[in-house]
C-alpha positions in Angstrom: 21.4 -0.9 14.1 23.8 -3.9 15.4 26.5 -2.0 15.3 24.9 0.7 17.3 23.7 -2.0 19.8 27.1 -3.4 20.1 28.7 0.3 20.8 26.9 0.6 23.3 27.8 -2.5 25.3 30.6 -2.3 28.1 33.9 -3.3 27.5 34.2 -3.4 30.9 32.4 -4.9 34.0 30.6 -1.1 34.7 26.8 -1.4 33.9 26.1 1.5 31.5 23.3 3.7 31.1 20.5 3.0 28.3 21.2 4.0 24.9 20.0 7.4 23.7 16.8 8.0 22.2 16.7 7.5 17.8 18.5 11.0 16.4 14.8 13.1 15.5 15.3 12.9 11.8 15.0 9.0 12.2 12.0 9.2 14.8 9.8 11.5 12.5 10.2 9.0 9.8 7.2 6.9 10.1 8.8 3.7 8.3 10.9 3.9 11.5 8.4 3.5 13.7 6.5 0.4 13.2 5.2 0.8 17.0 3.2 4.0 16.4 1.5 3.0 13.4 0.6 -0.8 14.8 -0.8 1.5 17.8 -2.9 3.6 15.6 -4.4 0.4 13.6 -7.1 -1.5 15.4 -5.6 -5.3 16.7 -6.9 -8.0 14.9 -6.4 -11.5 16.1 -5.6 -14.8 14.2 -7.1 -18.1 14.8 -5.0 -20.7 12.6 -6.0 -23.6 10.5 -5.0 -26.0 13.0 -6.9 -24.7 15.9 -9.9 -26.3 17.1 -12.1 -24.1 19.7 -15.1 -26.1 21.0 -17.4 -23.7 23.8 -17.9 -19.9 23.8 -15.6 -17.5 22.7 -15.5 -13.7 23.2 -13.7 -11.0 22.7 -13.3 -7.0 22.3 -10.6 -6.8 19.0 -11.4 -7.9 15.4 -11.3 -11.5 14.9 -9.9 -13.7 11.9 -10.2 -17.5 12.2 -9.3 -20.3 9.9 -9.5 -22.9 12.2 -12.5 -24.8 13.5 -14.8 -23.7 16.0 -17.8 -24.8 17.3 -20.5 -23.2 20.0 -20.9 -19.5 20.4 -18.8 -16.6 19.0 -19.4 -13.2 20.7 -17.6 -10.2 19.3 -20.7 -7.7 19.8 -18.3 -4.4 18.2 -15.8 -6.1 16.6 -15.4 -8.2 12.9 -15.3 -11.4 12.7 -13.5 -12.6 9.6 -14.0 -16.5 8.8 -11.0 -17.0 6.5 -11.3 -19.7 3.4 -9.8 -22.6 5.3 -12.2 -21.6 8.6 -15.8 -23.7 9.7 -17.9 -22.8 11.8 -20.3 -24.3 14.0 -21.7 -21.7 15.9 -24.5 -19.1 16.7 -22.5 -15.7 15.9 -22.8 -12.2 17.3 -20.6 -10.0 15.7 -20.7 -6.0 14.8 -20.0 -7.3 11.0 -19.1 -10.8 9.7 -17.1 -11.4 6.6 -17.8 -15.1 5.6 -14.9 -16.8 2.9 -15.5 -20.0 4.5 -17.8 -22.3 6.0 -20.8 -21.3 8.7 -23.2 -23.4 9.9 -25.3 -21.3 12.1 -27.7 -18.0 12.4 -25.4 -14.8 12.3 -26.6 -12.0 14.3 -24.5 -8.4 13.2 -25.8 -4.8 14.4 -24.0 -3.4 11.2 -23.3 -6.1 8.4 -22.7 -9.8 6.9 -21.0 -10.1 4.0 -20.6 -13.4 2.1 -18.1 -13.5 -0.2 -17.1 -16.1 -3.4 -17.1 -19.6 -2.4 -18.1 -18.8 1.2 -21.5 -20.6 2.7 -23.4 -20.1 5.5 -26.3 -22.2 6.6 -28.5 -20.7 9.1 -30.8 -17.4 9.8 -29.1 -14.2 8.8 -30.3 -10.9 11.3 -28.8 -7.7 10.1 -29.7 -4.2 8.9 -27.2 -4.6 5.7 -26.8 -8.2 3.9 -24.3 -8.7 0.9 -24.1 -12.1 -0.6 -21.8 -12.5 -3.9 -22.4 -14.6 -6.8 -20.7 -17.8 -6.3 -21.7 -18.1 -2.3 -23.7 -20.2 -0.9 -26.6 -19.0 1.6 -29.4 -21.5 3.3 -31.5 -20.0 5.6 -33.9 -17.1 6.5 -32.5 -12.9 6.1 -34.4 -10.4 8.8 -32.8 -7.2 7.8 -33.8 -5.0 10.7 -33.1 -1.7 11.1 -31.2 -0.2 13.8 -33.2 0.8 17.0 -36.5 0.4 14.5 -37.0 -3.5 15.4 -39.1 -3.6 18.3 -41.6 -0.9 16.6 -41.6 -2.9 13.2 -43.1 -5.7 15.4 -45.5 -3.5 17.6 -47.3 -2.5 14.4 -50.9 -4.1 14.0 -51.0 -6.9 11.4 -52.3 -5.2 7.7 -55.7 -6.1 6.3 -54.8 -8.3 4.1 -56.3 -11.4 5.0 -59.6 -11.2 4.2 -62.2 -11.7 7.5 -65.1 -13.6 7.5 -68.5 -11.7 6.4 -71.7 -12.3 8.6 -74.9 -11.6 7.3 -77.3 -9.2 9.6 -79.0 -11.0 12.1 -82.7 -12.1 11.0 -85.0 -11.6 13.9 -85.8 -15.4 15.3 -83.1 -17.4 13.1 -79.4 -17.7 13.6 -76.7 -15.2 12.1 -75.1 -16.9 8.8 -71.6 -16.9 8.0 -70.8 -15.9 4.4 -67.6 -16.2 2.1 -65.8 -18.6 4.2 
Protein backbone atom coordinates (compact mmCIF):
# COMPACT_ATOMS: atom_id res chain seq x y z
CA UNK A 1 0.00 0.00 0.00
CA UNK A 2 2.86 2.83 0.54
CA UNK A 3 4.25 2.25 -2.43
CA UNK A 4 1.02 2.63 -4.15
CA UNK A 5 0.36 5.88 -2.12
CA UNK A 6 3.68 7.25 -3.03
CA UNK A 7 3.06 6.47 -7.03
CA UNK A 8 0.54 8.31 -7.00
CA UNK A 9 2.00 11.56 -5.66
CA UNK A 10 3.13 14.31 -8.21
CA UNK A 11 6.51 14.76 -9.12
CA UNK A 12 5.56 17.84 -10.22
CA UNK A 13 3.71 20.95 -8.98
CA UNK A 14 0.19 19.67 -11.12
CA UNK A 15 -2.48 18.48 -8.45
CA UNK A 16 -3.49 15.00 -9.60
CA UNK A 17 -6.64 13.27 -9.59
CA UNK A 18 -7.55 10.71 -6.68
CA UNK A 19 -6.27 7.41 -6.82
CA UNK A 20 -8.34 4.64 -8.51
CA UNK A 21 -10.68 2.55 -6.62
CA UNK A 22 -8.98 -1.12 -4.97
CA UNK A 23 -8.59 -3.70 -8.22
CA UNK A 24 -12.22 -5.95 -7.56
CA UNK A 25 -10.38 -9.04 -6.51
CA UNK A 26 -8.96 -7.01 -3.53
CA UNK A 27 -12.44 -5.22 -2.69
CA UNK A 28 -14.50 -8.58 -2.58
CA UNK A 29 -12.04 -9.79 -0.17
CA UNK A 30 -13.63 -9.08 3.15
CA UNK A 31 -10.23 -9.00 5.23
CA UNK A 32 -9.76 -5.97 2.94
CA UNK A 33 -12.42 -4.21 4.00
CA UNK A 34 -12.35 -3.52 7.66
CA UNK A 35 -14.93 -0.56 6.90
CA UNK A 36 -17.81 -2.74 5.78
CA UNK A 37 -17.72 -5.19 8.38
CA UNK A 38 -17.27 -2.39 11.40
CA UNK A 39 -20.40 -0.98 9.55
CA UNK A 40 -22.35 -4.14 9.75
CA UNK A 41 -21.35 -4.68 13.65
CA UNK A 42 -23.35 -2.65 16.13
CA UNK A 43 -20.91 0.39 17.77
CA UNK A 44 -20.08 -0.20 21.16
CA UNK A 45 -18.49 2.45 23.18
CA UNK A 46 -15.62 2.41 25.89
CA UNK A 47 -15.61 4.07 29.10
CA UNK A 48 -11.90 3.67 30.54
CA UNK A 49 -10.65 2.93 33.95
CA UNK A 50 -9.56 6.31 34.57
CA UNK A 51 -12.79 7.99 33.75
CA UNK A 52 -14.96 9.41 36.32
CA UNK A 53 -18.66 10.44 35.06
CA UNK A 54 -20.67 12.00 37.95
CA UNK A 55 -24.62 13.16 36.57
CA UNK A 56 -26.81 11.39 33.96
CA UNK A 57 -25.65 9.60 31.09
CA UNK A 58 -27.44 8.46 27.95
CA UNK A 59 -27.04 7.08 25.04
CA UNK A 60 -28.33 4.96 21.80
CA UNK A 61 -25.07 2.34 21.08
CA UNK A 62 -23.96 -0.45 23.41
CA UNK A 63 -22.08 0.71 26.34
CA UNK A 64 -18.84 -0.77 28.19
CA UNK A 65 -17.42 1.11 31.18
CA UNK A 66 -14.60 0.49 33.48
CA UNK A 67 -14.38 3.55 34.88
CA UNK A 68 -16.44 5.17 37.71
CA UNK A 69 -19.76 6.60 37.42
CA UNK A 70 -22.14 7.75 39.55
CA UNK A 71 -25.99 9.06 39.03
CA UNK A 72 -28.17 7.77 36.26
CA UNK A 73 -27.31 5.52 33.29
CA UNK A 74 -29.98 5.39 30.51
CA UNK A 75 -29.37 3.07 27.61
CA UNK A 76 -33.22 2.04 27.23
CA UNK A 77 -32.17 -0.50 23.85
CA UNK A 78 -28.76 -0.88 24.15
CA UNK A 79 -26.17 -3.13 26.73
CA UNK A 80 -24.57 -1.86 29.20
CA UNK A 81 -21.46 -3.81 30.02
CA UNK A 82 -19.80 -2.92 33.51
CA UNK A 83 -16.26 -4.22 32.92
CA UNK A 84 -14.15 -5.90 36.02
CA UNK A 85 -12.35 -2.72 36.87
CA UNK A 86 -15.94 -0.50 36.54
CA UNK A 87 -18.28 0.81 39.78
CA UNK A 88 -21.18 1.95 39.72
CA UNK A 89 -23.20 4.27 41.52
CA UNK A 90 -26.19 4.58 39.80
CA UNK A 91 -29.99 3.78 39.11
CA UNK A 92 -29.65 1.79 35.60
CA UNK A 93 -31.97 1.54 32.68
CA UNK A 94 -30.57 -0.60 30.17
CA UNK A 95 -32.15 -3.15 27.39
CA UNK A 96 -29.61 -5.91 29.10
CA UNK A 97 -26.81 -5.36 31.67
CA UNK A 98 -23.85 -7.50 31.92
CA UNK A 99 -22.39 -6.85 35.51
CA UNK A 100 -18.22 -8.06 35.98
CA UNK A 101 -17.84 -5.35 38.36
CA UNK A 102 -19.24 -3.38 40.98
CA UNK A 103 -23.06 -1.78 41.09
CA UNK A 104 -24.51 -0.19 43.67
CA UNK A 105 -27.96 0.51 42.59
CA UNK A 106 -31.53 -1.03 41.31
CA UNK A 107 -31.09 -2.21 37.61
CA UNK A 108 -34.05 -1.80 35.49
CA UNK A 109 -33.60 -4.02 31.90
CA UNK A 110 -36.77 -4.78 29.46
CA UNK A 111 -34.81 -7.99 28.30
CA UNK A 112 -31.94 -9.20 30.83
CA UNK A 113 -29.20 -8.71 33.79
CA UNK A 114 -26.66 -11.01 33.89
CA UNK A 115 -24.10 -11.07 36.81
CA UNK A 116 -21.24 -12.76 36.13
CA UNK A 117 -18.09 -14.32 38.54
CA UNK A 118 -16.82 -11.82 40.92
CA UNK A 119 -19.30 -9.20 39.84
CA UNK A 120 -21.78 -7.50 42.67
CA UNK A 121 -24.60 -5.58 42.58
CA UNK A 122 -26.38 -4.10 45.50
CA UNK A 123 -29.73 -2.84 44.83
CA UNK A 124 -33.39 -3.99 43.40
CA UNK A 125 -33.10 -6.03 40.24
CA UNK A 126 -36.45 -5.51 37.58
CA UNK A 127 -36.25 -7.72 34.66
CA UNK A 128 -38.22 -10.44 32.84
CA UNK A 129 -34.84 -12.76 32.68
CA UNK A 130 -32.21 -12.71 35.68
CA UNK A 131 -28.90 -14.85 35.62
CA UNK A 132 -26.62 -14.62 38.52
CA UNK A 133 -23.38 -17.02 38.53
CA UNK A 134 -21.90 -18.72 41.35
CA UNK A 135 -19.22 -16.66 42.73
CA UNK A 136 -21.35 -13.09 42.30
CA UNK A 137 -22.56 -11.23 44.68
CA UNK A 138 -26.30 -9.94 44.66
CA UNK A 139 -28.07 -7.78 47.66
CA UNK A 140 -31.31 -6.70 47.02
CA UNK A 141 -34.87 -7.46 45.85
CA UNK A 142 -35.51 -9.49 41.99
CA UNK A 143 -39.12 -8.49 40.27
CA UNK A 144 -38.93 -10.54 37.21
CA UNK A 145 -41.85 -9.07 35.23
CA UNK A 146 -42.94 -10.18 32.15
CA UNK A 147 -42.99 -8.15 29.13
CA UNK A 148 -46.22 -6.02 28.49
CA UNK A 149 -47.87 -8.49 31.47
CA UNK A 150 -46.84 -6.12 34.46
CA UNK A 151 -49.52 -3.77 34.87
CA UNK A 152 -52.15 -6.82 34.71
CA UNK A 153 -50.05 -8.94 37.20
CA UNK A 154 -50.77 -6.01 39.65
CA UNK A 155 -54.51 -5.36 38.66
CA UNK A 156 -55.26 -8.83 39.79
CA UNK A 157 -57.32 -9.03 43.11
CA UNK A 158 -55.22 -10.10 46.09
CA UNK A 159 -55.70 -14.35 46.64
CA UNK A 160 -57.58 -15.73 49.66
CA UNK A 161 -55.09 -16.51 51.50
CA UNK A 162 -55.15 -14.58 54.51
CA UNK A 163 -57.66 -15.88 56.46
CA UNK A 164 -60.75 -13.04 57.27
CA UNK A 165 -62.25 -12.68 60.41
CA UNK A 166 -65.43 -14.90 61.17
CA UNK A 167 -68.62 -13.17 62.77
CA UNK A 168 -71.03 -15.12 64.39
CA UNK A 169 -74.90 -14.49 63.28
CA UNK A 170 -76.37 -11.71 64.87
CA UNK A 171 -78.51 -12.73 68.10
CA UNK A 172 -81.64 -10.69 68.20
CA UNK A 173 -81.09 -7.94 71.19
CA UNK A 174 -77.16 -8.56 71.78
CA UNK A 175 -74.17 -7.47 69.80
CA UNK A 176 -72.60 -9.54 66.80
CA UNK A 177 -69.35 -11.49 68.19
CA UNK A 178 -66.19 -11.64 66.47
CA UNK A 179 -64.68 -15.21 66.31
CA UNK A 180 -61.10 -16.66 65.41
CA UNK A 181 -59.33 -13.46 65.60
Amino acid sequence: MWKRDEAVRPTSGQPVAPPPPASPNVAASPSHRPEAGASMEKDIVNIGKSVVIKGELNGSEDLTIEGHVEGTIQLREHVLTIGPNGKIKAQVFAKSVIVLGEVQGNVTASDKVDIRDNGSVEGDLIAPRIAIAEGAHFKGSIDMQRKGAAPQAQAKPAPAAAPQPQQAPAQPGGPAQRVGV
